[in-house]
C-alpha positions as CSV (number, residue, x, y, z in Angstrom):
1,X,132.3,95.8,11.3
2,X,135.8,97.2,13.1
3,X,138.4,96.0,11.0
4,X,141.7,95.9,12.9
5,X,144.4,98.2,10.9
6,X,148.0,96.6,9.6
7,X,150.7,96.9,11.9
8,X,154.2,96.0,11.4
9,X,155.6,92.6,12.3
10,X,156.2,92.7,15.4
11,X,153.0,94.4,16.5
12,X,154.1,98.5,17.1
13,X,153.3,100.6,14.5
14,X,155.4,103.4,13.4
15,X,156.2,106.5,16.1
16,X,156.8,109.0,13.7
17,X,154.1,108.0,11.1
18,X,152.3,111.9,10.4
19,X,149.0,109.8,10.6
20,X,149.2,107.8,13.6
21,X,147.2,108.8,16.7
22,X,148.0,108.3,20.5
23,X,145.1,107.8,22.6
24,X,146.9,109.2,25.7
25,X,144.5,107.2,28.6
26,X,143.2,104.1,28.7
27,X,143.1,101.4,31.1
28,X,143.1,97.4,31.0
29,X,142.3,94.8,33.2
30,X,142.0,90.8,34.3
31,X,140.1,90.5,36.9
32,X,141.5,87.0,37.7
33,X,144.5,88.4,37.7
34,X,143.7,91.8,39.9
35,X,140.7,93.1,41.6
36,X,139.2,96.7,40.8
37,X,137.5,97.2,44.3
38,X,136.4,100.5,42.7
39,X,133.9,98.7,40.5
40,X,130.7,98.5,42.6
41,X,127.4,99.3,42.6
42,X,124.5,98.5,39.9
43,X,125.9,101.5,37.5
44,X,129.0,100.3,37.4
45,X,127.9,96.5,37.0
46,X,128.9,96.7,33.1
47,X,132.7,97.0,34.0
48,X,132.8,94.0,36.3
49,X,134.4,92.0,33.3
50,X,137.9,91.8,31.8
51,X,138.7,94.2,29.2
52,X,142.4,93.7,27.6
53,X,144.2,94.9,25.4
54,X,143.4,92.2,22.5
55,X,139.4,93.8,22.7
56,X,140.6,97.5,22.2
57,X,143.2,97.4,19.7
58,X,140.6,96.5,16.4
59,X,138.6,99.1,17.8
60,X,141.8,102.0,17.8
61,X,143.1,100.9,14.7
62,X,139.6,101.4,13.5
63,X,140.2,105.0,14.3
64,X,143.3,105.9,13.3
65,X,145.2,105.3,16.6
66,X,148.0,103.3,16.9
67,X,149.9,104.3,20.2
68,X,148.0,104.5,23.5
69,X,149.3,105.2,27.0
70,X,147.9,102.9,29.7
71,X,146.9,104.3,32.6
72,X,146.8,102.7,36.3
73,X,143.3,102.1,38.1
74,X,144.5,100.6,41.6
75,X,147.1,101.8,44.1
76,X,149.3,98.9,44.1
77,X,152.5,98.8,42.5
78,X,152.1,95.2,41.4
79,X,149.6,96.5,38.7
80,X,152.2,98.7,37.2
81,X,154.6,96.0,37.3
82,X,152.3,94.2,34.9
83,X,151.1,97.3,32.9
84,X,154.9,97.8,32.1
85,X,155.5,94.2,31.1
86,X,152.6,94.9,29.1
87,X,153.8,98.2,27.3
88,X,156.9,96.1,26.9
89,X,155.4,93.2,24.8
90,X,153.6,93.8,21.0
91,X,150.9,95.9,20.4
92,X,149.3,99.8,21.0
93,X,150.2,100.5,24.4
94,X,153.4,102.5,24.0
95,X,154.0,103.9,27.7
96,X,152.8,103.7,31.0
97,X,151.1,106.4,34.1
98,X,151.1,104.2,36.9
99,X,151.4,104.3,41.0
100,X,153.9,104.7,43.5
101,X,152.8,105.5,47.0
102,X,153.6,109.5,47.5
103,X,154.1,109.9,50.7
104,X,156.5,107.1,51.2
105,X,159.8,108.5,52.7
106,X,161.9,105.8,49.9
107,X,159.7,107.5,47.0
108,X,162.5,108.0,45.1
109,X,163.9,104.7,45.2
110,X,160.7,103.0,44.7
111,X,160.6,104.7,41.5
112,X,164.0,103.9,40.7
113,X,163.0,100.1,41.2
114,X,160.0,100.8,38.9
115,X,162.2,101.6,36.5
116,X,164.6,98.2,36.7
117,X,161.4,96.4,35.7
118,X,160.8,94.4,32.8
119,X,159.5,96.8,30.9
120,X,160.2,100.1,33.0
121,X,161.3,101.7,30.4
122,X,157.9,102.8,29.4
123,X,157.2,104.4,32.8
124,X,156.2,107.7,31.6
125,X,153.8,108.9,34.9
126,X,152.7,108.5,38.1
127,X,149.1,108.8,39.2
128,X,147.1,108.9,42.5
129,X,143.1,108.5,42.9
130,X,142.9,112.0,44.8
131,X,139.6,112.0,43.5
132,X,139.0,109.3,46.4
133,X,140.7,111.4,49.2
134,X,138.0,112.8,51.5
135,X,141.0,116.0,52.1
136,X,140.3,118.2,49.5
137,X,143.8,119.5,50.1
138,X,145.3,116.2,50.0
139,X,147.6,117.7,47.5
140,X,149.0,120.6,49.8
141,X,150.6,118.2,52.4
142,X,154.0,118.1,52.6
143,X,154.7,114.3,52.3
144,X,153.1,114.8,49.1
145,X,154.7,117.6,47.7
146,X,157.9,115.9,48.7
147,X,156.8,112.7,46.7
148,X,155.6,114.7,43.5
149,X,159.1,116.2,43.4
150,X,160.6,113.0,43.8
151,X,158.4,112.5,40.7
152,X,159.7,115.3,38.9
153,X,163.6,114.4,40.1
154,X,163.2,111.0,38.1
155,X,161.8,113.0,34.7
156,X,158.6,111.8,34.9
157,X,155.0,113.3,34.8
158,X,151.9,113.6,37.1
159,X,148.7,112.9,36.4
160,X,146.0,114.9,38.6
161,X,143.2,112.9,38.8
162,X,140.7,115.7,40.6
163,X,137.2,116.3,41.5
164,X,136.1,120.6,41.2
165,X,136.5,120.6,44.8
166,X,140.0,119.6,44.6
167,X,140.9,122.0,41.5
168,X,142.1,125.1,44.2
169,X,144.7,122.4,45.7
170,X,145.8,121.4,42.2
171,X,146.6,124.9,41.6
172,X,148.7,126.0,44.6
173,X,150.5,122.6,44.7
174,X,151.3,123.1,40.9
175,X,152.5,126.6,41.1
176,X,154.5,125.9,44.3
177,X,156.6,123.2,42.3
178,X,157.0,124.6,38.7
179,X,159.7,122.0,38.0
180,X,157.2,118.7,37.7
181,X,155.4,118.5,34.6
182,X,151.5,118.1,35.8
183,X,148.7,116.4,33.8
184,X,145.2,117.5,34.2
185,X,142.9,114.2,33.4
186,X,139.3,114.8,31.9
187,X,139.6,118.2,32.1
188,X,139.2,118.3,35.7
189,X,136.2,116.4,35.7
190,X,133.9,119.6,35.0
191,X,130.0,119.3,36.2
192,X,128.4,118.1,32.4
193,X,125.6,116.7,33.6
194,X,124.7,119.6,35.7
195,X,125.6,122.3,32.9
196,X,127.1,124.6,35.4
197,X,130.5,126.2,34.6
198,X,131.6,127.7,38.1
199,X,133.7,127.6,39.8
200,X,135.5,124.5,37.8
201,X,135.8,127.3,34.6
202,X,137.5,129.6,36.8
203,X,139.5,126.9,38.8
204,X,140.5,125.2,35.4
205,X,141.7,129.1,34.3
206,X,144.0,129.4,37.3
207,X,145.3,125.9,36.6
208,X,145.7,126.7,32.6
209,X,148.1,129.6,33.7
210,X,150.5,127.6,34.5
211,X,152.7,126.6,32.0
212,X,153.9,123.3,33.2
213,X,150.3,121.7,33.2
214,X,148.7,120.1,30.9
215,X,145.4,118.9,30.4
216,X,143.3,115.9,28.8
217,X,140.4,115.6,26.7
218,X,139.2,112.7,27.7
219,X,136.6,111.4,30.5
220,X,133.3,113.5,28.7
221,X,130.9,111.3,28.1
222,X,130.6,110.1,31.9
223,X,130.6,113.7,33.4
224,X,127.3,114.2,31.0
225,X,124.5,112.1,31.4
226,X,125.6,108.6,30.0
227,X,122.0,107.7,28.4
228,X,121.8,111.2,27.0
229,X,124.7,112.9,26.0
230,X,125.2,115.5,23.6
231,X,128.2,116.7,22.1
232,X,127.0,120.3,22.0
233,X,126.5,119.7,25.6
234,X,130.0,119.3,26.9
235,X,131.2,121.7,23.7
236,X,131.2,124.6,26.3
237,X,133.7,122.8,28.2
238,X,136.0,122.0,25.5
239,X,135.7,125.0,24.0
240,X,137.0,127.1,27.8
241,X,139.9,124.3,27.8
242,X,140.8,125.2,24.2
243,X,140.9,128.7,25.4
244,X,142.9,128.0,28.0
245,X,145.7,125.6,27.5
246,X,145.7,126.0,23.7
247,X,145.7,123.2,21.3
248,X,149.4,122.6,22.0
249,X,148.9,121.2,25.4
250,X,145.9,119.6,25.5
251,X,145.9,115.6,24.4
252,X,143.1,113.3,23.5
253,X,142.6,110.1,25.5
254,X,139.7,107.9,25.6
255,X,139.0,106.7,29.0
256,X,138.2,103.3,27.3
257,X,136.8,101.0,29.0
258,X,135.0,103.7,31.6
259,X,133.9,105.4,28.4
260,X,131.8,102.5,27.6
261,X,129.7,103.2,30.8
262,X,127.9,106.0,28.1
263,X,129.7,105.5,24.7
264,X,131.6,103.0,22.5
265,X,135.3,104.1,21.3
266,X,134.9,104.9,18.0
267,X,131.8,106.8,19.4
268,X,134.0,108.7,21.7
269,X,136.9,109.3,19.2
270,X,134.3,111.2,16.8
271,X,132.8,113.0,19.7
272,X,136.9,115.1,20.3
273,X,137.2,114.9,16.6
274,X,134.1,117.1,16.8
275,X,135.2,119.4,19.2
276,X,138.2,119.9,17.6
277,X,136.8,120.3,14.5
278,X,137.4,124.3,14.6
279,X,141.7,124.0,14.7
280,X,143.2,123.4,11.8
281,X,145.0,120.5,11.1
282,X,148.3,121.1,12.4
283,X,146.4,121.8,15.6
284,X,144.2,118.3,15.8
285,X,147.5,116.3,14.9
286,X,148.9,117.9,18.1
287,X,146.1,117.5,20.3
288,X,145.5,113.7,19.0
289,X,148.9,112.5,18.4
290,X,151.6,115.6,18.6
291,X,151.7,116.5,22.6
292,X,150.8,113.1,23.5
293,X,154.3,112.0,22.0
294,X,156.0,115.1,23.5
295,X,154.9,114.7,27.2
296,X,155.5,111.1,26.9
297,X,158.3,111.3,25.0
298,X,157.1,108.4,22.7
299,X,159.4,108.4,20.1
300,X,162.6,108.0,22.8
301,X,160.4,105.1,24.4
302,X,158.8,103.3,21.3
303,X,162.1,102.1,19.1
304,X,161.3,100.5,15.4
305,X,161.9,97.2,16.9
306,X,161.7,95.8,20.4
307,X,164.9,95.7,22.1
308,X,165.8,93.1,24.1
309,X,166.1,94.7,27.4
310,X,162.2,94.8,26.8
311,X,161.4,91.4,26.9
């Protein structure tokens, strides 16, 4: 049986506590409340439900973590309007990644208004679904380079949500703006299911060299075959990205509730703890709490009790 973990009273653990994890991506949603038109198809039938934040927080606190980061799944700004209001409120989710429309000339003022939300505060990140672009360069355009320095200009991160095909165009756009802080989700999506390594290994190599990325361990266990998975099947994966980025910028999320397409949470937790389980433990705080904090500067966002401007 989960058991949900003590938390203090008004529902946000601790920032600084040495043992408290940050599952750095996880998503939420109502579908009264919003649609996910991405959810279709027989495979995907299992996430046509609601899953909230009241169903994953037992199961975290189960396994030691007690910050996440919630992460957008629609291009509309209303949703991160309500993800913030939700950071905002009592309970695990400690900052937000969500959307702004990139190529909007008032970029910059949209994130601005983002920010004079209830709850804006906790905006953290922007994402885009570039995995969804059919321009494999989508990144290289110049409306969009313009909007991820827009994104850097209001000292917040980017989260590069990319296929293998669209690695080379998170490299060049990366290296041609060095001062936005990029982060890689599910490790680039590498080919688990397939087993092949290249070229994602030596796309994900280019994109390690870059010292302003960082990079996610999360989204495994649906690259591999969800009905038979293996952790020593994706540990050639992990094991290049340890290589690469180091286990000082690479953070553990969960990809809950997508995970569940192949594995529960606490099933998915044991898998990174596994291959992690060669660092030592200075290294797996980092990668499961440490640089999580860092590039989401949690302890600046998460105070020992709600403020009022947060309500």
């Amino acid at each position: 049986m989960v058991r949900p973990a003590g938390g203090r009273d008004d529902g946000r653990p601790d920032a600084t506590r040495a043992d408290s994890r940050v599952d750095a991506h996880h998503h939420v949603w109502d579908l009264s409340v919003r649609d996910q038109p991405w959810i279709t198809g027989e495979a995907l039938r299992p996430l046509r439900r609601d899953f909230l934040l009241a169903e994953l927080e037992p199961q975290a606190r189960a396994a030691g973590v007690h910050h996440t980061v919630v992460v957008q799944t629609v291009p509309d700004e209303r949703e991160t309007a309500e993800l913030l209001r939700l950071a905002a409120g009592p309970g695990l989710a400690a900052a937000v990644v969500g959307w702004a429309d990139l190529t909007d000339p008032a970029i910059a003022e949209r994130l601005a208004a983002l920010r004079e939300l209830p709850g804006g505060r906790r905006l953290a990140g922007i994402r885009h679904q570039v995995q969804d672009e059919p321009d494999p360069r989508w990144l290289c355009r110049p409306d969009v380079r313009r909007g991820l320095r827009a994104v850097a200009e209001a000292g917040l991160v980017y989260e590069l949500l990319v296929t293998p095909t669209q690695l080379p165009a998170a490299v060049q756009t990366a290296a041609a703006l060095p001062g936005c802080r990029f982060v890689l989700d599910h490790l680039g999506k590498p080919p688990v299911a397939s087993g092949a390594l290249r070229p994602w290994a030596d796309d994900l190599a280019r994109l390690a060299a870059l010292p302003h990325v960082e990079c996610k361990l999360s989204g495994l266990v649906t690259e591999a075959d969800w009905q038979h998975w293996t952790v020593e099947g994706m540990r050639p994966y992990a094991e290049h990205a340890f290589r690469l980025f180091g286990p000082d910028r690479i953070l553990f999320g969960s990809d809950w509730p997508v995970c569940t397409l192949a594995a529960e949470y606490a099933a998915v937790v044991g898998v990174a703890e596994q291959l992690s389980a060669t660092l030592s433990q200075t290294e797996r705080a980092a990668v499961f709490a440490g640089n999580a904090r860092r590039v989401y500067g949690l302890e600046r966002q998460v105070p020992s009790r709600q403020s009022p401007s947060d309500q």
